[in-house]
N, C-alpha and C positions, 0 to 999 in steps of 0.2 A: 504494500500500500504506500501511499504516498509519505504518513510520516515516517515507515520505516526507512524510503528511500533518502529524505532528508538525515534522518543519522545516520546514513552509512559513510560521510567522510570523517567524521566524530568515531566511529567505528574504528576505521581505518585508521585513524593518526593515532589513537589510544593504543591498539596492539602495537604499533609502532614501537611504543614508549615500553611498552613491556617487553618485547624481544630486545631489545637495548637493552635497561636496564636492571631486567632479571637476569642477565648473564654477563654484564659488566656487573653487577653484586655479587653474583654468587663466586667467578671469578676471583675475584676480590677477596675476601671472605673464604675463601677457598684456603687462599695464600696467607691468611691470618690464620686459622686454623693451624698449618702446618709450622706457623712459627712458634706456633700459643705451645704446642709440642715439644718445642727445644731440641735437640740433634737425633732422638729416637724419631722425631717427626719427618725429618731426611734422610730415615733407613727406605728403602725400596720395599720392606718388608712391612713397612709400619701400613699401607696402602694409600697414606696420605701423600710422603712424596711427590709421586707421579700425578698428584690430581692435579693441581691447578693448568700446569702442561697439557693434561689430556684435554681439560675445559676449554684452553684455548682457541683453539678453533672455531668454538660456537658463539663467543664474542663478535664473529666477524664474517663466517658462513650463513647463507642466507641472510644477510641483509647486513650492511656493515653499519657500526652503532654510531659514526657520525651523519652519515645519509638518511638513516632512519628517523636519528633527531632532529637531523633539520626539516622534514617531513613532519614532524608533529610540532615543530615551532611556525613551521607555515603555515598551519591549521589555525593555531592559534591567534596567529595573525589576523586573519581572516576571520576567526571567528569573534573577536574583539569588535571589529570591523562590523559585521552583521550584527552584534550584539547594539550598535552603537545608531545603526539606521533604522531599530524599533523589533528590528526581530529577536524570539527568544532562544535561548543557547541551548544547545542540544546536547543531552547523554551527558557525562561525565563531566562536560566543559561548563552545568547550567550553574555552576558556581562563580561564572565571568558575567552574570549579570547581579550576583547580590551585593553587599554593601561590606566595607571591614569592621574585623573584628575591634571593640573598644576596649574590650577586657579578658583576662584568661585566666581560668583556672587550671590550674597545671595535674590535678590527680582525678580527673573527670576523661574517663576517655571519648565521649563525643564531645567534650572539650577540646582535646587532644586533636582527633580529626579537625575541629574546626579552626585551629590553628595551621592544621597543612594545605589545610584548603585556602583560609587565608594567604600565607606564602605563595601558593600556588596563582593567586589572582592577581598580589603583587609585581612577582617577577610578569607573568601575561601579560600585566598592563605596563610596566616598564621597559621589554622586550619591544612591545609595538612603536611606544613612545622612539622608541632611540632610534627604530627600522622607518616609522614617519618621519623623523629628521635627516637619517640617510638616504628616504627618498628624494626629500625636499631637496636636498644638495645637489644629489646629480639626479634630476630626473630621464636620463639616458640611460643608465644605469637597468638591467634587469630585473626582475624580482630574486634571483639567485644571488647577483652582485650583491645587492645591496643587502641582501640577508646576511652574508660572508663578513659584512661591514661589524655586525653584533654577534658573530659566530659561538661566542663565549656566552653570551648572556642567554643565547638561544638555545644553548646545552642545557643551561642553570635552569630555565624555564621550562623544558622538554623533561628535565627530569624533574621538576616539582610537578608537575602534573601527575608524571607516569606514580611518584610516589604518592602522592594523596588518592589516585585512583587504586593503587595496592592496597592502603591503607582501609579506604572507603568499603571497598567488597570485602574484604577481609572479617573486617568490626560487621560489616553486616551479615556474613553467612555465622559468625560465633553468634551473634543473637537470634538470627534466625533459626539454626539449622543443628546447633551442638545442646540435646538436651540434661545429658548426666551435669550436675551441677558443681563438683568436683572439675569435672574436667572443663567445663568452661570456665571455673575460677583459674585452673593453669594457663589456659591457652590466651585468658583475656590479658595473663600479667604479663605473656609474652607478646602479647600488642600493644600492649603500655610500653617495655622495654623499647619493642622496634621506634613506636612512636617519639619517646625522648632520645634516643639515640642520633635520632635524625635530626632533632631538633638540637641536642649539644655539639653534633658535629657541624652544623650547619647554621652557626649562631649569627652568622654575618646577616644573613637571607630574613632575621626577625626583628632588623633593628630598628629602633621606634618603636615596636609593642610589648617588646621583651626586657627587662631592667636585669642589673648584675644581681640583683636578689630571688631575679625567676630562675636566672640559669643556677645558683646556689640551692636553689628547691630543686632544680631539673638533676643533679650531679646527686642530692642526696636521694632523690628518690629513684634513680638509678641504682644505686646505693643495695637500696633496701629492696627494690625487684630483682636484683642478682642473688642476695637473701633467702628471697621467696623460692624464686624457681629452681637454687642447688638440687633442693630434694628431690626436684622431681625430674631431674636433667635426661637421666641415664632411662627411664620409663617416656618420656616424652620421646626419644630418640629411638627406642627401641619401636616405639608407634609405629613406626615409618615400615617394620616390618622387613628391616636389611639382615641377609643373613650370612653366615660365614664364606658362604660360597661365594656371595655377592663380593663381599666386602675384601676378601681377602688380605686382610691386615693383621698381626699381631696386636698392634694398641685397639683396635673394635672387638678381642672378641668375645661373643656372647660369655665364655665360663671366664671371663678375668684374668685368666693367667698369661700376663702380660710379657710377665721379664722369662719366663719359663719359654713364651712362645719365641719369643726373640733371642733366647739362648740357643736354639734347637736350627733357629733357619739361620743363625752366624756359624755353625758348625757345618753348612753347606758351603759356603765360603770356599772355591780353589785355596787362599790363603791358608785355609782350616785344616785340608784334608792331608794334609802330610805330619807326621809324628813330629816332623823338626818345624820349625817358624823359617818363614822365609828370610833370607836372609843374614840370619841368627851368626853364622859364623863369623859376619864384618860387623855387628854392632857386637858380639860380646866383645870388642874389642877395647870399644869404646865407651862400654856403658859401666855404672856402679854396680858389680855383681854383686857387693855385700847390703847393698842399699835393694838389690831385688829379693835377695834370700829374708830380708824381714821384710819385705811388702807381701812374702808368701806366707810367711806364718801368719800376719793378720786377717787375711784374705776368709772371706765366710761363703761358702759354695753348699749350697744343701742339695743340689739333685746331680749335681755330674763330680764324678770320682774323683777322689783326689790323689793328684800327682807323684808318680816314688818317686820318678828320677830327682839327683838331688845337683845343686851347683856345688864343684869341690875345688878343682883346684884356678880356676878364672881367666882360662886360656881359651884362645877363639877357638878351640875344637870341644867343647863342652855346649850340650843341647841342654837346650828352654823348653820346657814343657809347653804341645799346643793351649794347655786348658790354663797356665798360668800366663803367656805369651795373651791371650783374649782378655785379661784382666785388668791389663795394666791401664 
């Protein structure tokens, strides 16, 4: 019908913003993960690793995420525009005709929304402003050129949308559609979290409605959602229903045994598999053997054997134990 055909460009530039920046996040977030790990995170074995590498590709296959967003900065262009010659805003965008917010409450989650949506209307109506002056300038200029002209601001703008419209469906399928009332008490504190996240990392994009005492609420009550959700981290993750097969990591797996798992696949190691360390015969040359023989007696190993061979007299023809050689 007719008004469906009317939002199909609102349609259109909205998935734009989600193929973007659902996979410039996740990305992202990929790579903090793996850091948040510390150097078990950059075992091959750990499964983490290899992700953000493997993710790369879909950052940029099927639709590359600056094209895209300048696709949905042009909409909004335009739809600022139409908004402004009497017609009303359509789909996800109908937040470019209300009015801003004068006040905020920071622990209300349709509060919350109403603050990204605010943002979201701001940069829209600042984007346009700055692309209407670089029309004005060179009106020879295409609409491409001159878009190029706010190319940054049109990023910033392309993703508040894309985020308030995550945000927006999000908060409304948990009210709608999650009825165990436990579990919608977790999954709401994890839209709360997303929600101030966005807004402490993004402090610039709130300024004039936001004071240093809101982002001071924002930090603690961050604070206290990280709090809430610890308990329930490992059960929320496991939701998702990933299983060892999938996952193939020692740090994911279902029975916990973490350091046991990662003992087991270092012992696959070419370096592992020979009784001498590689090596061994040019660094006993150079190393403290009397400084290695007390690093061995304190050494605590509970599930793989412990070593007879002993260090005696500290000449480079004396073998390292593989299981003390992985210790060090």
């Amino acid at each position: 019908d007719r008004g469906a055909a009317e939002e199909l460009p609102e349609l259109h530039a909205t998935l734009c913003g989600f193929k973007v920046f659902a996979t410039v996040n996740t990305q992202r977030n990929l790579e903090e993960c793996r850091l948040a790990c510390g150097g078990q995170g950059f075992l091959r074995s750990s499964g983490v690793g290899d992700a953000p590498q493997n993710f790369n590709e879909l950052v940029t296959a099927e639709g590359e995420q600056v094209v895209l967003s300048q696709q949905l900065a042009r909409f909004l262009i335009k739809e600022i525009r139409r908004v402004r010659s009497g017609k009303p805003a359509t789909g996800m965008a109908s937040y470019l005709g209300e009015k801003f917010l004068v006040s905020v409450d920071l622990t209300s989650p349709p509060q919350l929304l109403a603050l990204l949506e605010d943002r979201a209307r701001r940069l829209a109506l600042k984007l346009e402003k700055h692309f209407g002056a670089a029309e004005a300038a060179d009106p020879s200029a295409t609409f491409e050129q001159t878009l190029n002209t706010c190319a940054v601001l049109a990023w910033r703008a392309a993703e508040a949308h894309t985020m308030y419209a995550f945000a927006a469906n999000n908060l409304r399928s948990l009210t709608d559609y999650v009825i165990d009332g436990a579990v919608r008490t977790a999954l709401m504190s994890l839209w709360q979290l997303m929600a101030l996240q966005q807004i402490s990392e993004n402090g610039a994009q709130f300024a004039g409605l936001l004071s240093e005492q809101h982002f001071d609420v924002v930090s603690q009550r961050i604070v206290e959602l990280l709090q809430d959700i610890r308990p329930d981290a490992v059960v929320l993750v496991d939701s998702f229903g990933f299983q060892d097969r999938h996952l193939k990591s020692t740090l994911g797996r279902f029975d916990g045994n973490v350091y046991e798992a990662i003992y087991e696949e270092a012992k696959k190691s070419p370096l592992n598999l020979s009784e001498v360390m590689v090596g061994w015969p040019d660094l006993a040359k150079i190393l403290d053997l009397e400084m290695l023989r007390e690093g061995k007696t304190q050494q605590r190993v509970s599930s793989a054997p412990v070593p007879t061979s002993e260090f005696t007299t500290g000449r480079a023809s004396e073998v390292m134990p593989v299981a003390s050689a992985s210790k060090l």
